[in-house]
C-alpha positions as CSV (number, residue, x, y, z in Angstrom):
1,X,22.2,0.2,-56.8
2,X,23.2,-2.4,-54.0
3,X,25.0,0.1,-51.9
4,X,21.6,2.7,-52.7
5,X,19.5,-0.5,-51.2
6,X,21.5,-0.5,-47.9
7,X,21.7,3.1,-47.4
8,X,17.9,3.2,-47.9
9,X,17.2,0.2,-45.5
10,X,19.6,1.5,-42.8
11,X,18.1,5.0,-43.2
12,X,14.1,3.2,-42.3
13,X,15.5,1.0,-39.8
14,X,17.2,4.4,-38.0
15,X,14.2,5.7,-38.6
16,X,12.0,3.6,-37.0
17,X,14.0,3.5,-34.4
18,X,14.0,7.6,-33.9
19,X,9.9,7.4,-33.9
20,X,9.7,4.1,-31.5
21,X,11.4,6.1,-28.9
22,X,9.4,9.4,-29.3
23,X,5.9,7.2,-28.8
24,X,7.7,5.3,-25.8
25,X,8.2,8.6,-24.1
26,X,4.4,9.4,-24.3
27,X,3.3,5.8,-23.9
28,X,2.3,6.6,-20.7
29,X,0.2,9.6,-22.0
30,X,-1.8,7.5,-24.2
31,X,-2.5,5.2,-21.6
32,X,-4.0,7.7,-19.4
33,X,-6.0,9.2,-22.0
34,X,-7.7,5.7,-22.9
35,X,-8.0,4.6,-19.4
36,X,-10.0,7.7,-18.4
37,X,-12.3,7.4,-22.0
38,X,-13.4,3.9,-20.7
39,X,-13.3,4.1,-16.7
40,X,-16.1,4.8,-14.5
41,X,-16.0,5.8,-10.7
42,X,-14.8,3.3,-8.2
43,X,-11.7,2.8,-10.6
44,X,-8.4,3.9,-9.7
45,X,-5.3,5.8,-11.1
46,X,-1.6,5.5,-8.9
47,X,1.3,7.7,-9.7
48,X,4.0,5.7,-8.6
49,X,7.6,6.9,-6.9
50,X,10.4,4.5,-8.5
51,X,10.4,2.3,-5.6
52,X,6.8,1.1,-5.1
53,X,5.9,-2.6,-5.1
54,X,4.9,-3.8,-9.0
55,X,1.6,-5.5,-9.1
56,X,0.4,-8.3,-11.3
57,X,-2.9,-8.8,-10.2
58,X,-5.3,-8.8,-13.4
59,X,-7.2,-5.7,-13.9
60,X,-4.1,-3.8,-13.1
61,X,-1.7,-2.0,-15.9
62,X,1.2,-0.9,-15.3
63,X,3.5,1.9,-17.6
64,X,6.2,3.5,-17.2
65,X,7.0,7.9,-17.5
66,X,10.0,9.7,-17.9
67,X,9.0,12.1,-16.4
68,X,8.4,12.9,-12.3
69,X,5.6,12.7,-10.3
70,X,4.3,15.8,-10.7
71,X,4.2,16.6,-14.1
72,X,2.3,13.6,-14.5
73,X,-0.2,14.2,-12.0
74,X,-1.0,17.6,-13.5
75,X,-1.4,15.7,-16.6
76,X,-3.8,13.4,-15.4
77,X,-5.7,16.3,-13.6
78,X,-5.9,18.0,-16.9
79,X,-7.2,14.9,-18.6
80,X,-9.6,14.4,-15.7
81,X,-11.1,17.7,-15.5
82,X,-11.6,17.1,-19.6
83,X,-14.4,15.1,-18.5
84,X,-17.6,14.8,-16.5
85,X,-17.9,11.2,-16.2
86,X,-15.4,10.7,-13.6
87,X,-13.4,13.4,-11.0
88,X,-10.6,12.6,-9.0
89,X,-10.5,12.1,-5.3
90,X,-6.4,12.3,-4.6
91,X,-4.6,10.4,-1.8
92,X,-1.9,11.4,-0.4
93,X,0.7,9.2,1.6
94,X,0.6,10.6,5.5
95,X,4.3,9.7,5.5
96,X,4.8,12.5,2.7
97,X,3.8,15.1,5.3
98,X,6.2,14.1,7.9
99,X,9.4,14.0,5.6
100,X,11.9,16.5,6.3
101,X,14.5,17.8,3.7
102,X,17.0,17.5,6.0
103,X,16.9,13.6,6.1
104,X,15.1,13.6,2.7
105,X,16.9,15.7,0.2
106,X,14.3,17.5,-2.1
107,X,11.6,16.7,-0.5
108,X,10.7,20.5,-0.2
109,X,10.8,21.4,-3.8
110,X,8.7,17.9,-4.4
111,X,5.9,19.5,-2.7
112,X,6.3,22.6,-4.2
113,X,5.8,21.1,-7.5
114,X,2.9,18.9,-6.1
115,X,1.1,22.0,-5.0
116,X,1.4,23.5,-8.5
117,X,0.3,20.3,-10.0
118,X,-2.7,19.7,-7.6
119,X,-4.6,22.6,-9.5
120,X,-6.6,22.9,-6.0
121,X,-7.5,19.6,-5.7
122,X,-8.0,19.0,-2.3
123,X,-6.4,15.5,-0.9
124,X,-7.2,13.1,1.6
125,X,-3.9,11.6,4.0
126,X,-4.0,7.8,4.1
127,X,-0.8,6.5,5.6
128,X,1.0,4.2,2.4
129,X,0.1,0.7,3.6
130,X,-3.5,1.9,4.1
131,X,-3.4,2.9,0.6
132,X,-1.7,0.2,-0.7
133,X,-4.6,-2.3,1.4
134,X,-7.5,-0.2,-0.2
135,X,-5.6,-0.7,-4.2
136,X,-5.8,-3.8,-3.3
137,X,-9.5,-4.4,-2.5
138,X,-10.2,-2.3,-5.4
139,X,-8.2,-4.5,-8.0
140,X,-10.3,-7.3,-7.4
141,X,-13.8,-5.7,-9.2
142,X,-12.0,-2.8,-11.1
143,X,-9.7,-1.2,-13.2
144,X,-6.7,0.4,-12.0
145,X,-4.4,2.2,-13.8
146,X,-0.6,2.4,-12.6
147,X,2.1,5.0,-14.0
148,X,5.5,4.2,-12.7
149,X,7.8,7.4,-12.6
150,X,11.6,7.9,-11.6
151,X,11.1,9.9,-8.9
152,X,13.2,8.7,-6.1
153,X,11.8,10.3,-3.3
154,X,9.8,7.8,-0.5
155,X,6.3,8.4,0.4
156,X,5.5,10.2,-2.7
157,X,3.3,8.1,-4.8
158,X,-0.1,9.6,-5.0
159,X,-3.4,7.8,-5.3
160,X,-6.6,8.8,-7.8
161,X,-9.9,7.2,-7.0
162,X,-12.2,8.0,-9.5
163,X,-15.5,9.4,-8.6
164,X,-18.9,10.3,-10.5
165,X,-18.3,13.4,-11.7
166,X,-21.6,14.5,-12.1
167,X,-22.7,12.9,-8.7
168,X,-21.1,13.8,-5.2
169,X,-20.9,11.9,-1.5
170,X,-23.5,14.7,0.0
171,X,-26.1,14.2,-2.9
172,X,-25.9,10.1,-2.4
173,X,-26.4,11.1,1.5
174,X,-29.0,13.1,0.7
175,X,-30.6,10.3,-1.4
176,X,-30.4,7.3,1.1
177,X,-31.9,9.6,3.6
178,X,-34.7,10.5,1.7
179,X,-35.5,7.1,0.1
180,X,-35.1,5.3,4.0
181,X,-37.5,8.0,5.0
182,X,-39.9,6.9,2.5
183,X,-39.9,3.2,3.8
184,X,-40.2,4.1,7.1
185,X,-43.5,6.3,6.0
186,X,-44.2,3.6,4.0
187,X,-44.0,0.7,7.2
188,X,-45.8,3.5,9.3
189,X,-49.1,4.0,7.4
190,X,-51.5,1.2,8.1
191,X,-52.8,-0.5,4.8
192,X,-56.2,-1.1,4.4
């Protein structure tokens, strides 16, 4: 009876075990899936290389993947384009550009899997410490979002800004134009 006690007890705490490491893995999955249920645009989502400064400002969370870069950035994508509160506007370090294999081993098929993975996003090149100055700024009013990965390559963490996703840049142009033209029109007519 004893020895049934402590075989069932060691068989739940193994098991417990098995299942705490299966939701670790997709910890990071679950985090993106609630951060894009409850952020709105000007928020921001970083895909981090291994080596990229940790930040402990407040407003900023931090997990980790296990898997590369890529795969999570075509998660994200997928999660994003789920939605049509927010869309993604994707920075991309300049740096990442300039890297050749030669110095930076597997650089080449990196970018290979990033195309893939970009679903024909495009992206906008900000060198890193222009990116890392604008995560900044942003962490003081909102939300951001970032998932560390092991990918040791430098220069490839990639930067999601979230965006109205049922309002673009050209349609808020086209609104401030129209509503200054209606003041002007308004300052122009003489009242009587």
């Amino acid at each position: 009876m004893r020895i049934g006690l402590c075989v069932m007890v060691l068989g739940l705490a193994v098991s417990s075990l098995g299942c705490g490491l299966v939701h670790y893995g997709n910890t990071w999955k679950v985090a993106v899936a609630n951060q894009v249920d409850r952020l709105g645009y000007s928020n921001w989502i970083v895909i981090a290389e291994a080596s990229l400064p940790a930040q402990n400002r407040p407003g900023i969370r931090q997990v980790t993947a296990n898997v590369e870069s890529p795969e999570v950035l075509d998660y994200v994508l997928s999660t994003l384009e789920k939605t049509q509160r927010v869309r993604p506007q994707i920075y991309l370090t300049r740096e990442l550009s300039a890297l050749d294999n030669d110095y930076t081993p597997g650089i080449d098929e990196h970018r290979r899997h990033l195309t893939t993975a970009l679903r024909s996003h495009e992206t906008t090149e900000l060198e890193q410490q222009s990116l890392l100055t604008l995560l900044e700024d942003a962490s003081h009013n909102f939300d951001v979002l970032v998932i560390r990965t092991p990918t040791s390559l430098p220069y490839t963490s990639m930067f999601i800004e979230l965006q109205p996703g049922y309002w673009d840049a050209e349609s808020e142009i086209r609104l401030r134009e129209r509503i200054s033209r209606e003041r002007m029109d308004k300052l122009a007519r003489p009242t009587l």
